[in-house]
PDBQT receptor file of N, H, CA, C and O in Angstrom, charges set to zero:
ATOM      1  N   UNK A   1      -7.076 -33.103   6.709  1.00  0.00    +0.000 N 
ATOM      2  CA  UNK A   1      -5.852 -32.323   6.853  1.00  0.00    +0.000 C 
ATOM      3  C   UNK A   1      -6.224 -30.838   6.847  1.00  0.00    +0.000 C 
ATOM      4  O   UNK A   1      -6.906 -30.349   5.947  1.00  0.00    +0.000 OA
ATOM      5  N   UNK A   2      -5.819 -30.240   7.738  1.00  0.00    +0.000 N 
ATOM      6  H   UNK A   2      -5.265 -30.638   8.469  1.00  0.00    +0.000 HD
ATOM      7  CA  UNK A   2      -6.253 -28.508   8.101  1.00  0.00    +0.000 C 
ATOM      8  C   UNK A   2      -4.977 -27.927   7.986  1.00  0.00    +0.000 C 
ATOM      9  O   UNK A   2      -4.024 -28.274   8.683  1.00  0.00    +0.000 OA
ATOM     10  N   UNK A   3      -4.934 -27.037   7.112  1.00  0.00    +0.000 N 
ATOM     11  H   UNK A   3      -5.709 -26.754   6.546  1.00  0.00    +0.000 HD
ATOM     12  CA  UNK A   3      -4.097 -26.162   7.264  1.00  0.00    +0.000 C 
ATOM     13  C   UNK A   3      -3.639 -25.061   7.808  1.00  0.00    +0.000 C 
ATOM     14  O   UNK A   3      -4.726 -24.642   7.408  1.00  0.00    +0.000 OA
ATOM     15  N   UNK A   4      -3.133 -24.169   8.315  1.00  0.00    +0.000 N 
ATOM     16  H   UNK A   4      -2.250 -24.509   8.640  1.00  0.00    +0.000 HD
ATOM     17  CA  UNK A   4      -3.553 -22.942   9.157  1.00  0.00    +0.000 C 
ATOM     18  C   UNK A   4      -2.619 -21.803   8.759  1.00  0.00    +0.000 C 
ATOM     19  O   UNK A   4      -1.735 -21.215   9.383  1.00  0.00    +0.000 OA
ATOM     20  N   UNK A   5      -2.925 -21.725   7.965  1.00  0.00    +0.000 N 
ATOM     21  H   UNK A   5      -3.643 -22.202   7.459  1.00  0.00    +0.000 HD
ATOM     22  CA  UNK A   5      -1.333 -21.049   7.196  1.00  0.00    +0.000 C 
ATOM     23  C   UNK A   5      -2.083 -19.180   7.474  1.00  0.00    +0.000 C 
ATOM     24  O   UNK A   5      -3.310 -19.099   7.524  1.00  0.00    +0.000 OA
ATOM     25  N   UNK A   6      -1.612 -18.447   7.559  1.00  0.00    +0.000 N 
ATOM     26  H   UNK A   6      -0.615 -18.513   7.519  1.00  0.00    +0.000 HD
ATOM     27  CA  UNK A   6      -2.066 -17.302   7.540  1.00  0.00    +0.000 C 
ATOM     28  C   UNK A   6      -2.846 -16.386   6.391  1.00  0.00    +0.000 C 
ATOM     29  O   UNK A   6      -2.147 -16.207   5.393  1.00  0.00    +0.000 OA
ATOM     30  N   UNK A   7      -3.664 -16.005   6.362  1.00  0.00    +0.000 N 
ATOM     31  H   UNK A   7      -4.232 -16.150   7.172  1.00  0.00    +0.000 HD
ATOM     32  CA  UNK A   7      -4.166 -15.184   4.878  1.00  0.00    +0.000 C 
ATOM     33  C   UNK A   7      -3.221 -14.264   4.428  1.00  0.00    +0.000 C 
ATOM     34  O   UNK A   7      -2.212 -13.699   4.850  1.00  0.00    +0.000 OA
ATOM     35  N   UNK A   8      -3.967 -14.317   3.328  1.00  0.00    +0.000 N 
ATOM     36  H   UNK A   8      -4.787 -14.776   2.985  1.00  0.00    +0.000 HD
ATOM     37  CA  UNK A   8      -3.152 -13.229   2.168  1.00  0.00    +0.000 C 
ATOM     38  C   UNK A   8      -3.205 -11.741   3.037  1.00  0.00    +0.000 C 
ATOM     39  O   UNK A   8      -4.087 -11.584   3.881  1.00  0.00    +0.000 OA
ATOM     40  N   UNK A   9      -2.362 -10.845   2.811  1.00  0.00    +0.000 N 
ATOM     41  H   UNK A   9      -1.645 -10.972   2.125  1.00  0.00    +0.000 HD
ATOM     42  CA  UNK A   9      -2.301  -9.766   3.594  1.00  0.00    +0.000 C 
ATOM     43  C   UNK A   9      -3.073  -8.910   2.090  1.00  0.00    +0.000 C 
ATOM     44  O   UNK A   9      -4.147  -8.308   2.090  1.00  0.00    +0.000 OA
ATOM     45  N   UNK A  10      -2.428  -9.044   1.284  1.00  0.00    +0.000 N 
ATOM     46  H   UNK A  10      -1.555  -9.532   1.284  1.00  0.00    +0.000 HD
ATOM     47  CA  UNK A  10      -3.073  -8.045   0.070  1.00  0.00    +0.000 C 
ATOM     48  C   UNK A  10      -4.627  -8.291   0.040  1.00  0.00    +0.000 C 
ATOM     49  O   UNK A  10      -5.492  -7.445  -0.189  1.00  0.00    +0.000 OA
ATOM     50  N   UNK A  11      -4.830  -9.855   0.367  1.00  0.00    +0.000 N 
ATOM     51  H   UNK A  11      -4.128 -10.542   0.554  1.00  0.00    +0.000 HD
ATOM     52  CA  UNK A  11      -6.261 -10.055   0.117  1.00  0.00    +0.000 C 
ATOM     53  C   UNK A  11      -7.426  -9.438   1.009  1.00  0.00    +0.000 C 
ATOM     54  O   UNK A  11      -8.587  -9.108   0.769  1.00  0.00    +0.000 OA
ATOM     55  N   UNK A  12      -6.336  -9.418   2.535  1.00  0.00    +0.000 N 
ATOM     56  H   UNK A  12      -5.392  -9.685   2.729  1.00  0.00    +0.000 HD
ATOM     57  CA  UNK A  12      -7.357  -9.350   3.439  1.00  0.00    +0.000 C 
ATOM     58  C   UNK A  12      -7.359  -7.195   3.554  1.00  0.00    +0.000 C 
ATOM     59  O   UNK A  12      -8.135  -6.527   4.238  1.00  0.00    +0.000 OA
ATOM     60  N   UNK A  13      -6.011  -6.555   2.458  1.00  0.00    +0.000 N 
ATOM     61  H   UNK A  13      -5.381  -7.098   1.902  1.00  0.00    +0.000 HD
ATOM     62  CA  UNK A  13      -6.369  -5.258   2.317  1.00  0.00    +0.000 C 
ATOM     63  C   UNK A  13      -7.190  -5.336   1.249  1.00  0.00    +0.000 C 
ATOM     64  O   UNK A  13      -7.209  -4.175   0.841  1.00  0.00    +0.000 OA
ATOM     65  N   UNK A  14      -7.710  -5.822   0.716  1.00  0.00    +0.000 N 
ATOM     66  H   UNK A  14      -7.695  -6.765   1.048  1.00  0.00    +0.000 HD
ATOM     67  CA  UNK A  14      -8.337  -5.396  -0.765  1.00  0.00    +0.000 C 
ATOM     68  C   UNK A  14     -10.034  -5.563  -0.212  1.00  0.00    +0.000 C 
ATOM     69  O   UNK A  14     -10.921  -4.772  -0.532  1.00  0.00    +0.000 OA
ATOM     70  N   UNK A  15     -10.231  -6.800   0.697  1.00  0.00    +0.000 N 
ATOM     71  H   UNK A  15      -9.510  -7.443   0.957  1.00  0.00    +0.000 HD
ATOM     72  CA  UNK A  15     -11.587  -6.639   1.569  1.00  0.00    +0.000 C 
ATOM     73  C   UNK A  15     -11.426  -5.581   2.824  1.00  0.00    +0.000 C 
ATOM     74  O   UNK A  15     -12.529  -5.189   3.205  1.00  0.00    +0.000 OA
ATOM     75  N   UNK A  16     -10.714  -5.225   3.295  1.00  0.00    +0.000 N 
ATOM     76  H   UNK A  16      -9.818  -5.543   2.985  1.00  0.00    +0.000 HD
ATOM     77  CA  UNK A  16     -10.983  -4.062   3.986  1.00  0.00    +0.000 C 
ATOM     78  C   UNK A  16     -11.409  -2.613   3.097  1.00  0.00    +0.000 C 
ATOM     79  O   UNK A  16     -12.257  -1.837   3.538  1.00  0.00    +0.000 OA
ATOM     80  N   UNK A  17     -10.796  -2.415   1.983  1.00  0.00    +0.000 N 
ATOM     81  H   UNK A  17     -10.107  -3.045   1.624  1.00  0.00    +0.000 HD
ATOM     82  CA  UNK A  17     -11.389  -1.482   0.874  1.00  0.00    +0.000 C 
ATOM     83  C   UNK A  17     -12.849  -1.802   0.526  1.00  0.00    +0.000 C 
ATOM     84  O   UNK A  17     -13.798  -1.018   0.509  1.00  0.00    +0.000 OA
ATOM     85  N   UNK A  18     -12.836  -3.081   0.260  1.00  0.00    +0.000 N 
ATOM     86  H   UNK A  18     -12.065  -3.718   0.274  1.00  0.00    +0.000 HD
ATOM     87  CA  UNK A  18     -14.654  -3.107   0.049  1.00  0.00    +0.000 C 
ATOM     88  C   UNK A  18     -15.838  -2.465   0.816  1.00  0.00    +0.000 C 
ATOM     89  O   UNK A  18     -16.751  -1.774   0.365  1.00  0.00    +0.000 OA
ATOM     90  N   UNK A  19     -15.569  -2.910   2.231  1.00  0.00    +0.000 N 
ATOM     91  H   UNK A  19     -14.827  -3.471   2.597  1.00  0.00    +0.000 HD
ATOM     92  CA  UNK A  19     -16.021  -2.846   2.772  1.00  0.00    +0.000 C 
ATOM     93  C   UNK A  19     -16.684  -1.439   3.516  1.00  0.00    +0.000 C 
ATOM     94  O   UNK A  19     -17.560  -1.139   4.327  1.00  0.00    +0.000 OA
ATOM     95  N   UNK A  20     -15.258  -0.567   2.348  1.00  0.00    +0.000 N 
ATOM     96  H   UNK A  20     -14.547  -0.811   1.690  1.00  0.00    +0.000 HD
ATOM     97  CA  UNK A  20     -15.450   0.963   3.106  1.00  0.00    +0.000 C 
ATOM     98  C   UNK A  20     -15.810   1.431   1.708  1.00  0.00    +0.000 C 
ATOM     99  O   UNK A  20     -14.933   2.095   1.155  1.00  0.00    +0.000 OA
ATOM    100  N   UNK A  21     -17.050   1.192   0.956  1.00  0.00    +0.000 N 
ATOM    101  H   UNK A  21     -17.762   0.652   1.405  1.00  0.00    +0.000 HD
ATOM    102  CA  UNK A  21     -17.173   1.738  -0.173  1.00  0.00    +0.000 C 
ATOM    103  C   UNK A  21     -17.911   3.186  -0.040  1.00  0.00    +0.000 C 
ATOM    104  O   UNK A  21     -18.773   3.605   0.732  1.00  0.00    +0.000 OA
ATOM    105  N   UNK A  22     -17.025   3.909  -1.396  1.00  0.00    +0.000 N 
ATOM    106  H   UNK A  22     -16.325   3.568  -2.024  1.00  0.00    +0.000 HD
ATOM    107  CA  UNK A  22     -17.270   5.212  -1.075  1.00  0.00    +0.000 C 
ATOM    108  C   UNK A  22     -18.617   5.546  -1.684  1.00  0.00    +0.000 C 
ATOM    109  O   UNK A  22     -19.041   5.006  -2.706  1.00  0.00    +0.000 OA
ATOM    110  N   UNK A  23     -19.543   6.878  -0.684  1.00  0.00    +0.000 N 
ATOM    111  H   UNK A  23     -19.199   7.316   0.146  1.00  0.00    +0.000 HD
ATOM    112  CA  UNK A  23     -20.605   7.137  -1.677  1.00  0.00    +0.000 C 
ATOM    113  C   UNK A  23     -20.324   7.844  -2.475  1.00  0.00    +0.000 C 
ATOM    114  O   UNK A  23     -20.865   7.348  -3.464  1.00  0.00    +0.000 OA
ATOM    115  N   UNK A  24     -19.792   8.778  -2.810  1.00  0.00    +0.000 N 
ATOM    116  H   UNK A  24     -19.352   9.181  -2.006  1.00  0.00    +0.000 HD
ATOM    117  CA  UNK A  24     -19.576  10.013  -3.881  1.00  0.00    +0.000 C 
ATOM    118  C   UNK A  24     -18.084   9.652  -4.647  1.00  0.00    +0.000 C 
ATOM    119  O   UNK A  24     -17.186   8.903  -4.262  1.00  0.00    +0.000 OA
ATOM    120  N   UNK A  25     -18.187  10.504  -5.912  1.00  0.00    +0.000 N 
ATOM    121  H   UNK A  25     -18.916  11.112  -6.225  1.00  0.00    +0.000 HD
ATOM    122  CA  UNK A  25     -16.946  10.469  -6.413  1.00  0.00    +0.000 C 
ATOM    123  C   UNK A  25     -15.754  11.052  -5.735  1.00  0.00    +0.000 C 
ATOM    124  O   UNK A  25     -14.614  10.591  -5.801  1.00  0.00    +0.000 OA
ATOM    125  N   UNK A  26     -16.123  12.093  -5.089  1.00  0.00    +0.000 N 
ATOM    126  H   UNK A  26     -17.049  12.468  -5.036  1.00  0.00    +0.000 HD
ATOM    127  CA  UNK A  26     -15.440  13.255  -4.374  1.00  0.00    +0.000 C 
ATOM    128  C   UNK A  26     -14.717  11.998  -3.067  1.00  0.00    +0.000 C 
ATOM    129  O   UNK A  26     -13.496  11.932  -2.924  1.00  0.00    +0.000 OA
ATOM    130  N   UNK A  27     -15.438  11.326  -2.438  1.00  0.00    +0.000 N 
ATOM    131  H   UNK A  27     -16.430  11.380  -2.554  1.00  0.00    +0.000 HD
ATOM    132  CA  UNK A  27     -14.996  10.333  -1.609  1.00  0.00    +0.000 C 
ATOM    133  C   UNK A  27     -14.141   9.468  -1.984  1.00  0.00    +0.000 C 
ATOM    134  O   UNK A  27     -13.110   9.127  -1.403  1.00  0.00    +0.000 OA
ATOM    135  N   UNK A  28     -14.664   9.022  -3.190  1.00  0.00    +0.000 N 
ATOM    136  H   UNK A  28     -15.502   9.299  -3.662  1.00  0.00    +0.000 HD
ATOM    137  CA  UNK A  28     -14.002   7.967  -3.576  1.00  0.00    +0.000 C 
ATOM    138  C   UNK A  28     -12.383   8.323  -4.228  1.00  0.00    +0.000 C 
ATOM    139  O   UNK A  28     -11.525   7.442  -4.276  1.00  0.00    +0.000 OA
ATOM    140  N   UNK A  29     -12.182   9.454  -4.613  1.00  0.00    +0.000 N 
ATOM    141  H   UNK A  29     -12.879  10.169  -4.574  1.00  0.00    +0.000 HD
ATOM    142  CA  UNK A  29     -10.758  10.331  -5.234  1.00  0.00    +0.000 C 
ATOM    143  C   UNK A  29     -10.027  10.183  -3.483  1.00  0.00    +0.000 C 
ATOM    144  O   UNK A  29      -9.096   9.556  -2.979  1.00  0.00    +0.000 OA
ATOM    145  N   UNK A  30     -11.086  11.166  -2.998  1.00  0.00    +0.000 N 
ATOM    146  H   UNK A  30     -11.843  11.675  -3.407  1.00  0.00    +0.000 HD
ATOM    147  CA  UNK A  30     -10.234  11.094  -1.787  1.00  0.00    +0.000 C 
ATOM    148  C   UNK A  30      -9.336   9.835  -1.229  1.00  0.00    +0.000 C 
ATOM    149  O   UNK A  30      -8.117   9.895  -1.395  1.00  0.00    +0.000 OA
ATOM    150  N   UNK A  31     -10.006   8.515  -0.466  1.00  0.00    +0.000 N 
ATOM    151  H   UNK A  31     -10.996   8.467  -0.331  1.00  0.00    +0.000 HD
ATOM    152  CA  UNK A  31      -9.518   7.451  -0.530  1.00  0.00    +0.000 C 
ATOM    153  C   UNK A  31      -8.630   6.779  -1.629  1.00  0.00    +0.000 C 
ATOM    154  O   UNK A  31      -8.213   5.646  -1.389  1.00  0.00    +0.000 OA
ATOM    155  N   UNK A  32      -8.438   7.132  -2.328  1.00  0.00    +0.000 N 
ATOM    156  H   UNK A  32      -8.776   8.053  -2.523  1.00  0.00    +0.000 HD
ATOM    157  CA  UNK A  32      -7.435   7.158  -3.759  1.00  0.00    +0.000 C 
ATOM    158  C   UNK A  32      -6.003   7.910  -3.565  1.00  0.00    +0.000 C 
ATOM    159  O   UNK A  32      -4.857   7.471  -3.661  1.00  0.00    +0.000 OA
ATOM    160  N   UNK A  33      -6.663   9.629  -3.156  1.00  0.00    +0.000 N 
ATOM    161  H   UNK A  33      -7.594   9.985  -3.078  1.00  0.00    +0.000 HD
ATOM    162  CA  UNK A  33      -5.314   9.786  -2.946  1.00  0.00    +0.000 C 
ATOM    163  C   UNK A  33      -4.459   9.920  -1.447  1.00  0.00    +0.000 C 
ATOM    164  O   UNK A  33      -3.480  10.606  -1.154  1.00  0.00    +0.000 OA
ATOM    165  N   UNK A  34      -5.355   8.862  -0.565  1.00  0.00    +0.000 N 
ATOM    166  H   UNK A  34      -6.151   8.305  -0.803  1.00  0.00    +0.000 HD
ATOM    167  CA  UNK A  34      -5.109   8.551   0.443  1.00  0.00    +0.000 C 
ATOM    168  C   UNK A  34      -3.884   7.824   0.148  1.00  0.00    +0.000 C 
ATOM    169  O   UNK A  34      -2.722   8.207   0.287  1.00  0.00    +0.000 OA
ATOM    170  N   UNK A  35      -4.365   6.625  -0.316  1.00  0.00    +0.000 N 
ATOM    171  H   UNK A  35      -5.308   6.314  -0.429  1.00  0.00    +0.000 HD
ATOM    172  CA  UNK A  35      -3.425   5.794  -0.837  1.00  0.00    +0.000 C 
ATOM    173  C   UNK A  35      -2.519   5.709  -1.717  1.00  0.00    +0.000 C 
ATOM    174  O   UNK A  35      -1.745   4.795  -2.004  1.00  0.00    +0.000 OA
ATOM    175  N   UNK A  36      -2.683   6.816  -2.161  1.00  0.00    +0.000 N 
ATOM    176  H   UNK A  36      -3.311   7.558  -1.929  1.00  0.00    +0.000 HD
ATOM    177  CA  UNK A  36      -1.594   7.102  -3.477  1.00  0.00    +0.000 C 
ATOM    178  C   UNK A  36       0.073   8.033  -1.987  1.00  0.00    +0.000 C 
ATOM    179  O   UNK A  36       1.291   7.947  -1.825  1.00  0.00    +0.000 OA
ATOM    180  N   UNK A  37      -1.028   8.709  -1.412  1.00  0.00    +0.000 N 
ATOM    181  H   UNK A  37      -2.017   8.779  -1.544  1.00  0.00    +0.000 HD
ATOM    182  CA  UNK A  37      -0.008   9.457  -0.394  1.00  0.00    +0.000 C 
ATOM    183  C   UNK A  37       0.830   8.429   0.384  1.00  0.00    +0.000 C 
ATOM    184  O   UNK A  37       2.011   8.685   0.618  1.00  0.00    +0.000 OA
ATOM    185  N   UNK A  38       0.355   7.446   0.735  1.00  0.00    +0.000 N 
ATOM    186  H   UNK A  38      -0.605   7.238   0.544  1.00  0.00    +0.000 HD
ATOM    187  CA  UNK A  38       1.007   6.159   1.857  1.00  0.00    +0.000 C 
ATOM    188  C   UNK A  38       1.809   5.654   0.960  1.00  0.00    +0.000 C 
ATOM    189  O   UNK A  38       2.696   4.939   1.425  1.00  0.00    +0.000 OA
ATOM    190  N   UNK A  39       1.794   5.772  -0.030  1.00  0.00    +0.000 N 
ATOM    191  H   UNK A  39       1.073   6.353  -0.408  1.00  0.00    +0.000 HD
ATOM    192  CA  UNK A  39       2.707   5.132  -1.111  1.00  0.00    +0.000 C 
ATOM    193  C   UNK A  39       3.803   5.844  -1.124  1.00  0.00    +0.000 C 
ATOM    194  O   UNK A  39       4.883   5.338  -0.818  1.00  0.00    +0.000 OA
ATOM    195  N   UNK A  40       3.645   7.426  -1.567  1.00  0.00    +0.000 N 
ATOM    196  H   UNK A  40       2.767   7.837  -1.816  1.00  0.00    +0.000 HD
ATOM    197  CA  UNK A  40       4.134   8.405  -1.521  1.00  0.00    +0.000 C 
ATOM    198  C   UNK A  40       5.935   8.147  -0.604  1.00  0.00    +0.000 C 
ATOM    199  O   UNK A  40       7.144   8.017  -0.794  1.00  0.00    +0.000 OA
ATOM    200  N   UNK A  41       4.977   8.209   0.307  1.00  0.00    +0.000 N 
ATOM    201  H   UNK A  41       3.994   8.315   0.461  1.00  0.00    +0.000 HD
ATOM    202  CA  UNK A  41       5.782   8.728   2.186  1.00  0.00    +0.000 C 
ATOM    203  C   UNK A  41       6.248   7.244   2.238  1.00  0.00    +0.000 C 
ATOM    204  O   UNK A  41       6.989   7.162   3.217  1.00  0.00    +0.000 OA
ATOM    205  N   UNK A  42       6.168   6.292   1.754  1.00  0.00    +0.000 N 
ATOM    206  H   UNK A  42       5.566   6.358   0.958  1.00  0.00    +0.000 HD
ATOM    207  CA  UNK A  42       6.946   4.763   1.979  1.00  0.00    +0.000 C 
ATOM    208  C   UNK A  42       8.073   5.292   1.199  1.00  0.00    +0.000 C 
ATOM    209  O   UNK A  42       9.080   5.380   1.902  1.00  0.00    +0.000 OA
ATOM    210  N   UNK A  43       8.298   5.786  -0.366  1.00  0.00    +0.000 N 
ATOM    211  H   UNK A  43       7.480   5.714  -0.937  1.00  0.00    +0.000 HD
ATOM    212  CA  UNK A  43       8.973   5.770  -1.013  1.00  0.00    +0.000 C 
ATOM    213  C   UNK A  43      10.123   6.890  -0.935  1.00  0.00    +0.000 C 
ATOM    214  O   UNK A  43      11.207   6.808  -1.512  1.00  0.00    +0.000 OA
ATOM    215  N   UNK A  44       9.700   7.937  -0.131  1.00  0.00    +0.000 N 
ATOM    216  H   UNK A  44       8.819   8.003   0.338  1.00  0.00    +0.000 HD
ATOM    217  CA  UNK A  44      10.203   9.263   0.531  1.00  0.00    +0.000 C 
ATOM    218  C   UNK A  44      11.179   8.666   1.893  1.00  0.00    +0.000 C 
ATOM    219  O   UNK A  44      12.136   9.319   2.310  1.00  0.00    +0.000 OA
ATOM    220  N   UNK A  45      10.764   7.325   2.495  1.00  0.00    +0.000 N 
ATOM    221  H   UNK A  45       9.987   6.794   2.155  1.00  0.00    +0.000 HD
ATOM    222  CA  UNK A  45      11.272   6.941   3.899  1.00  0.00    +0.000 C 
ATOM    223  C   UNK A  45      12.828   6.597   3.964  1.00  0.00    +0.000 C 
ATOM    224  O   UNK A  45      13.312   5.905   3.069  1.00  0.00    +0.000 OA
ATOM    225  N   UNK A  46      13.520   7.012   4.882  1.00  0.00    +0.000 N 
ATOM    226  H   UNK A  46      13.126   7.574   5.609  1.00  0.00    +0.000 HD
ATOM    227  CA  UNK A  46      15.151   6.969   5.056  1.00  0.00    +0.000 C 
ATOM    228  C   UNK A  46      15.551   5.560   4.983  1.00  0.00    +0.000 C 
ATOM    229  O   UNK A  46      16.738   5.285   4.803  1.00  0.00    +0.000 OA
ATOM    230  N   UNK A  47      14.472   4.447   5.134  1.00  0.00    +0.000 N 
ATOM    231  H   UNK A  47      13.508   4.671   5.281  1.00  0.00    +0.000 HD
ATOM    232  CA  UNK A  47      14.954   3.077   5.442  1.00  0.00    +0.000 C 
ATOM    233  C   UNK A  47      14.782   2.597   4.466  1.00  0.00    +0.000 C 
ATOM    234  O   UNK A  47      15.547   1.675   4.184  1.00  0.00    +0.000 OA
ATOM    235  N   UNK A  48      13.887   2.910   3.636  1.00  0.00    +0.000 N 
ATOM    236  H   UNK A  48      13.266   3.660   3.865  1.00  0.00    +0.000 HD
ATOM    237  CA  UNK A  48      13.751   1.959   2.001  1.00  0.00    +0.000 C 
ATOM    238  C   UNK A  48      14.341   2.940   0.774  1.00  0.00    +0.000 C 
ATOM    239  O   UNK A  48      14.061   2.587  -0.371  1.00  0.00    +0.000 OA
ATOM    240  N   UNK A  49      14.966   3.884   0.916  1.00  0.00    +0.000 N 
ATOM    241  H   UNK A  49      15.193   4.171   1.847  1.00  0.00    +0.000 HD
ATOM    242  CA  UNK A  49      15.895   4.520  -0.171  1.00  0.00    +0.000 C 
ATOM    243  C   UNK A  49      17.291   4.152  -0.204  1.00  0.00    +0.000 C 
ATOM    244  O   UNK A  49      17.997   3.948   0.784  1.00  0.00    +0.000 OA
ATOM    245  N   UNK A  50      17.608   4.089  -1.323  1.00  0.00    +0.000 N 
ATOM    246  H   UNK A  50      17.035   4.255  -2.125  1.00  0.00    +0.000 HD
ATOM    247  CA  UNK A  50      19.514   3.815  -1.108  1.00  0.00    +0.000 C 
ATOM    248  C   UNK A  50      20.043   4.620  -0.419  1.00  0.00    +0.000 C 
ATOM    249  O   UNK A  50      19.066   5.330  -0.181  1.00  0.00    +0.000 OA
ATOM    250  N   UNK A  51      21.103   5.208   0.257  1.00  0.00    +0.000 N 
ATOM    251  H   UNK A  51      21.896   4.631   0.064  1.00  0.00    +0.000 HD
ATOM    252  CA  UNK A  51      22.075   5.827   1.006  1.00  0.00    +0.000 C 
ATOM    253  C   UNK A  51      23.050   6.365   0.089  1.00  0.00    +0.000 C 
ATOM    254  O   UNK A  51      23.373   5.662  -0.868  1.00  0.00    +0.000 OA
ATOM    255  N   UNK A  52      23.463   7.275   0.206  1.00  0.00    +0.000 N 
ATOM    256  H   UNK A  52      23.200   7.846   0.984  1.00  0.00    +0.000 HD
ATOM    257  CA  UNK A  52      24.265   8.368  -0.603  1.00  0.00    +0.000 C 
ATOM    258  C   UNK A  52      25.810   6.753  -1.269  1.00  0.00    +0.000 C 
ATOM    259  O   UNK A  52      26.263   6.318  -2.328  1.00  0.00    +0.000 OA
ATOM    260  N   UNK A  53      25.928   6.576  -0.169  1.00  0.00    +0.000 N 
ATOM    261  H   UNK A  53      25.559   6.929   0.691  1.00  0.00    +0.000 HD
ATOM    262  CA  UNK A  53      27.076   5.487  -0.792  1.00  0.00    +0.000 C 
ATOM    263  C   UNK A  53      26.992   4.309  -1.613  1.00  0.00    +0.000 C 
ATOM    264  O   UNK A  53      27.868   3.618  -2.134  1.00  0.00    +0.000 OA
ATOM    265  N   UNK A  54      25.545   4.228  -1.610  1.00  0.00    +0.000 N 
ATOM    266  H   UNK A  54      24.833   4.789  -1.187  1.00  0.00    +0.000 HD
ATOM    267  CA  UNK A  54      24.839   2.738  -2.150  1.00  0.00    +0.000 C 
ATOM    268  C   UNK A  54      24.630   3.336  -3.470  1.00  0.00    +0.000 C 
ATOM    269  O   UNK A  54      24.495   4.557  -3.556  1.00  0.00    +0.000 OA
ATOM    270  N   UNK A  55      24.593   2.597  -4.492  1.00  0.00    +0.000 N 
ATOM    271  H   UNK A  55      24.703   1.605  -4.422  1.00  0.00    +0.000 HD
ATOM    272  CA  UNK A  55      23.758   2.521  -5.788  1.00  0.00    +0.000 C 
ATOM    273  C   UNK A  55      22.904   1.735  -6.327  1.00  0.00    +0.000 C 
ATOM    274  O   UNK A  55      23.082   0.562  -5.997  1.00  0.00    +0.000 OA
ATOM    275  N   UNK A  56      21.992   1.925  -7.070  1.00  0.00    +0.000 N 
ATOM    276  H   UNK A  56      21.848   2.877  -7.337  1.00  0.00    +0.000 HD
ATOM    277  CA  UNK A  56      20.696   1.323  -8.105  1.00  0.00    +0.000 C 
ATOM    278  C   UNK A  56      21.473   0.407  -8.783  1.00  0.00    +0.000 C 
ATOM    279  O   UNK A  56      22.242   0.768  -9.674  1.00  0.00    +0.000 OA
ATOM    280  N   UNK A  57      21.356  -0.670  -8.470  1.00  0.00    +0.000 N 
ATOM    281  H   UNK A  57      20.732  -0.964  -7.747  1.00  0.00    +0.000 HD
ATOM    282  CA  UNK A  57      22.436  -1.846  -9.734  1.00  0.00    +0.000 C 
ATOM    283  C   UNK A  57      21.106  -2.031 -10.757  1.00  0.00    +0.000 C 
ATOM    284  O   UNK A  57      21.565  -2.483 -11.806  1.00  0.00    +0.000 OA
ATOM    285  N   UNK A  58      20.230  -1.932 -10.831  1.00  0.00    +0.000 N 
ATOM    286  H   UNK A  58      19.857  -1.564  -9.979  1.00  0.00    +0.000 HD
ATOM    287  CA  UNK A  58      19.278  -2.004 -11.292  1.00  0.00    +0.000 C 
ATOM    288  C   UNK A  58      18.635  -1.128 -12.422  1.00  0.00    +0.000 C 
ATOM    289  O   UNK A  58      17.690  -1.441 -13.145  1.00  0.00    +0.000 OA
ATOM    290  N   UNK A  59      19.589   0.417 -12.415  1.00  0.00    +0.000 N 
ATOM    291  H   UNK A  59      20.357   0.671 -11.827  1.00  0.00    +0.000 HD
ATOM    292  CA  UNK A  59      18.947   0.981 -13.556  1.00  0.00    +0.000 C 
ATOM    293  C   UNK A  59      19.509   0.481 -14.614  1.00  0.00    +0.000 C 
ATOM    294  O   UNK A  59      19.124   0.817 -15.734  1.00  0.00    +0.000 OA
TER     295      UNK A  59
């Protein structure tokens, strides 16, 4: 029985990070706050924030 189900997406980002290992510390911050920025600008984006009329049911 074969399955064919698709891979993990987190898994297959967490081996693309390996693979780009940094030499220096200075590199390695960088790529850090690469990703800290993409995080950033997702959370800044007009489509994944509530809308002035919507509220946080959640706080």
């Amino acid at each position: 029985m074969t399955d064919h189900a698709k891979p993990d997406k987190n898994l297959m980002n967490t081996v693309d990070e390996l693979d780009h290992v940094a030499v220096t510390s200075q590199q390695a911050q960088q790529m850090e706050q690469k990703k800290l920025d993409i995080r950033k600008e997702s959370l800044s984006d007009d489509k994944t924030t509530y809308k002035k009329n919507e509220q946080n049911s959640y706080k």
